[in-house]
RODO-2510 file (C-alpha; in nm, 4 decimals, decimal comma):
residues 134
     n   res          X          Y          Z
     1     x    -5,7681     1,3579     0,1316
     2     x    -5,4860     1,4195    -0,1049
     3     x    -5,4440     1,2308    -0,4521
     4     x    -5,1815     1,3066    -0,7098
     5     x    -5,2937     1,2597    -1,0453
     6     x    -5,1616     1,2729    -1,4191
     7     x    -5,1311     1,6475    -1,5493
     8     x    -5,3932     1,8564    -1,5836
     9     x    -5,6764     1,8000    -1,9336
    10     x    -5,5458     1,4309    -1,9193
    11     x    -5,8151     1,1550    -1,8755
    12     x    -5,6324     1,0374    -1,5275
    13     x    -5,6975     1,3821    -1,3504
    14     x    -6,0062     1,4147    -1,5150
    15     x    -6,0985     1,0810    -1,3603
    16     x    -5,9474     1,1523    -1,0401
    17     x    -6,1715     1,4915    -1,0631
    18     x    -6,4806     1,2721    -1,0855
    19     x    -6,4329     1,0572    -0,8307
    20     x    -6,3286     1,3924    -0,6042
    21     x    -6,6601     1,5179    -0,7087
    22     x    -6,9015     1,1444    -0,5640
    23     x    -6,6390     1,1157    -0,2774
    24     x    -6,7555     1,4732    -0,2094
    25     x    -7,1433     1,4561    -0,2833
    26     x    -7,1967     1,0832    -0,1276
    27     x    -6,9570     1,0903     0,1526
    28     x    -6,8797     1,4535     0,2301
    29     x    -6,4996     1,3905     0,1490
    30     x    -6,3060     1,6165    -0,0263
    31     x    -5,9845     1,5129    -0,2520
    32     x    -5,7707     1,7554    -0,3532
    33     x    -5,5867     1,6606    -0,6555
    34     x    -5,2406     1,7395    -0,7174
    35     x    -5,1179     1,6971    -1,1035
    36     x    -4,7896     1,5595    -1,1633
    37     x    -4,5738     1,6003    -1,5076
    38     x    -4,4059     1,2440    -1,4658
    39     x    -4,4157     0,8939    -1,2951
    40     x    -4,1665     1,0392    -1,0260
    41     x    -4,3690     1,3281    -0,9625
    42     x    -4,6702     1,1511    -0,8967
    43     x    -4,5008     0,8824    -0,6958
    44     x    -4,2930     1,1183    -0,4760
    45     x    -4,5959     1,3237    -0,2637
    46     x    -4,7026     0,9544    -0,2276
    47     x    -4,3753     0,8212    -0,1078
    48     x    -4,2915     1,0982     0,1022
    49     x    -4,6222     1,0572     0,3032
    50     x    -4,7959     1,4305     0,1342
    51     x    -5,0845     1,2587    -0,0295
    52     x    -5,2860     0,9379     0,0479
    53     x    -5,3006     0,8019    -0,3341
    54     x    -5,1717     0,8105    -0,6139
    55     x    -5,3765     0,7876    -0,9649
    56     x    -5,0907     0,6564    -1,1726
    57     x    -4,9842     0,3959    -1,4757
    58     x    -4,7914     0,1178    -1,5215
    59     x    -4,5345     0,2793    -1,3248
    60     x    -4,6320     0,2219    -0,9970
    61     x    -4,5945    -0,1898    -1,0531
    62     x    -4,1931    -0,0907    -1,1589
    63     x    -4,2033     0,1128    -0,8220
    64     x    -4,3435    -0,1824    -0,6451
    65     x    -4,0811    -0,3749    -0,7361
    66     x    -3,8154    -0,1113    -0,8527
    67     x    -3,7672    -0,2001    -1,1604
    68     x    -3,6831     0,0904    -1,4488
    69     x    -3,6465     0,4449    -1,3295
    70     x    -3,7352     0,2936    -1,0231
    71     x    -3,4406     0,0562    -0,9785
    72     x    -3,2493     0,2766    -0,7798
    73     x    -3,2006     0,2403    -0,3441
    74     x    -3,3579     0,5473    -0,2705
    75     x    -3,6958     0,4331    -0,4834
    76     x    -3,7593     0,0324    -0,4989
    77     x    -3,9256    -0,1468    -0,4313
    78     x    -4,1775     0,0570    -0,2791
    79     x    -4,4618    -0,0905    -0,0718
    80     x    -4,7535     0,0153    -0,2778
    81     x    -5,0728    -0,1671    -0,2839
    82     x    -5,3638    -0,1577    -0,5423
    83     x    -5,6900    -0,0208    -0,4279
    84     x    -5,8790     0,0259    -0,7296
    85     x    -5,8035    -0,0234    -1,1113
    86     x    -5,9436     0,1744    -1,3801
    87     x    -5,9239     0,0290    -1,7587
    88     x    -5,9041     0,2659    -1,9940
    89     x    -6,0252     0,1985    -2,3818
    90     x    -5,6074     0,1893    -2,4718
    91     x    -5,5687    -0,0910    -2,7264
    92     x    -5,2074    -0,2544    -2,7236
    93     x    -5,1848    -0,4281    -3,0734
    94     x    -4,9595    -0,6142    -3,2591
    95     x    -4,9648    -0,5678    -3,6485
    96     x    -4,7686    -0,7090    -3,9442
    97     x    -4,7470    -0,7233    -4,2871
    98     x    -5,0380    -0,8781    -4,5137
    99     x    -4,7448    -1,0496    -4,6637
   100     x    -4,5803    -1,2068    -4,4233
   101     x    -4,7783    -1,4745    -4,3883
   102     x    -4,8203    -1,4547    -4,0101
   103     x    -5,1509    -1,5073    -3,8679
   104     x    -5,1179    -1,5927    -3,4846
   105     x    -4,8587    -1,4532    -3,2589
   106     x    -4,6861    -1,8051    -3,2595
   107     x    -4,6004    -1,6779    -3,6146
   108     x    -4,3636    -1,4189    -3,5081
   109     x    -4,1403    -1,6609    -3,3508
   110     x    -3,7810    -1,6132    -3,4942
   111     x    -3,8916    -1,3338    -3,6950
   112     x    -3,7430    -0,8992    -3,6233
   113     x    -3,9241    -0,6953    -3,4910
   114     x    -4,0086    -0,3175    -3,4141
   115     x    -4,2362    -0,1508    -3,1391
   116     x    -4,3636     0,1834    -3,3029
   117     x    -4,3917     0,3018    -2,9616
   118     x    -4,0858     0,2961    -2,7726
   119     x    -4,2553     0,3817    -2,4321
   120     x    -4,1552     0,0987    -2,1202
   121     x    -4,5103     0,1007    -2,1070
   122     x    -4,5622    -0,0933    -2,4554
   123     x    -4,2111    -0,3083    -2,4082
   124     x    -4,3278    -0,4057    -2,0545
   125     x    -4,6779    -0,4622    -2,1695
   126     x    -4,5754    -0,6833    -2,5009
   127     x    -4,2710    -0,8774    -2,3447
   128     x    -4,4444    -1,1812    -2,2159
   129     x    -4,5513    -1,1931    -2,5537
   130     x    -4,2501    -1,1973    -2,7143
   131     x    -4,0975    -1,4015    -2,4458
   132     x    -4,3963    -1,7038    -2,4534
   133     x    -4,2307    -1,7208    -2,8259
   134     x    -3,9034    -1,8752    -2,7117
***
């Protein structure tokens, strides 16, 4: 079995090691796993039928329904399907100033705003946030 996984020394192919190593011990299976630099190159051993799996992010739900970098013919949507979910100790926070008065995210409501981290990651993570607001 053939997995692509997040580059190499990153928690995901770390992960995806571990699980190589029970799949191997408990069930005699071996996984090799393939590192990829990006969301594409994870996705496109998967798409093109090379590996089985894919251990990936967020991006797989905008290939799923080719959205983003995904929102091209050749890529979306794909027909992925979730088989298991691993959640990591990431924290996705919202903080303001002690100033501002705001105390519940109903508070931010009319108010600017910056994300820190401009990753689609955060913006599709915080939007139904922001969006609840209006």
């Amino acid at each position: 079995m053939a997995w692509t996984a997040y580059n190499l020394g990153t928690t995901g192919y770390n992960q995806a090691v571990a699980i190589g190593a029970m799949l191997r011990e408990k069930f005699n299976v071996t996984l090799r796993v393939i590192p990829g630099q990006n969301d594409i190159s994870r996705l496109l051993p998967l798409k093109t039928g090379r590996v089985d799996f894919t251990a990936n992010g967020v991006a797989t739900y905008f290939a799923q329904e080719g959205t983003f970098q995904f929102a091209v013919s050749q890529w979306g949507p794909q027909p992925l399907r979730l088989v298991m979910v691993s959640n990591g100790l990431s924290n996705q926070s919202i903080a303001v100033a002690s100033d501002t008065g705001v105390t519940t995210i109903a508070g931010l409501r009319g108010r600017r705003y910056r994300l820190l981290e401009l990753r689609l990651r955060s913006m599709f993570q915080l939007k139904p946030i922001w969006d609840a607001q209006d």
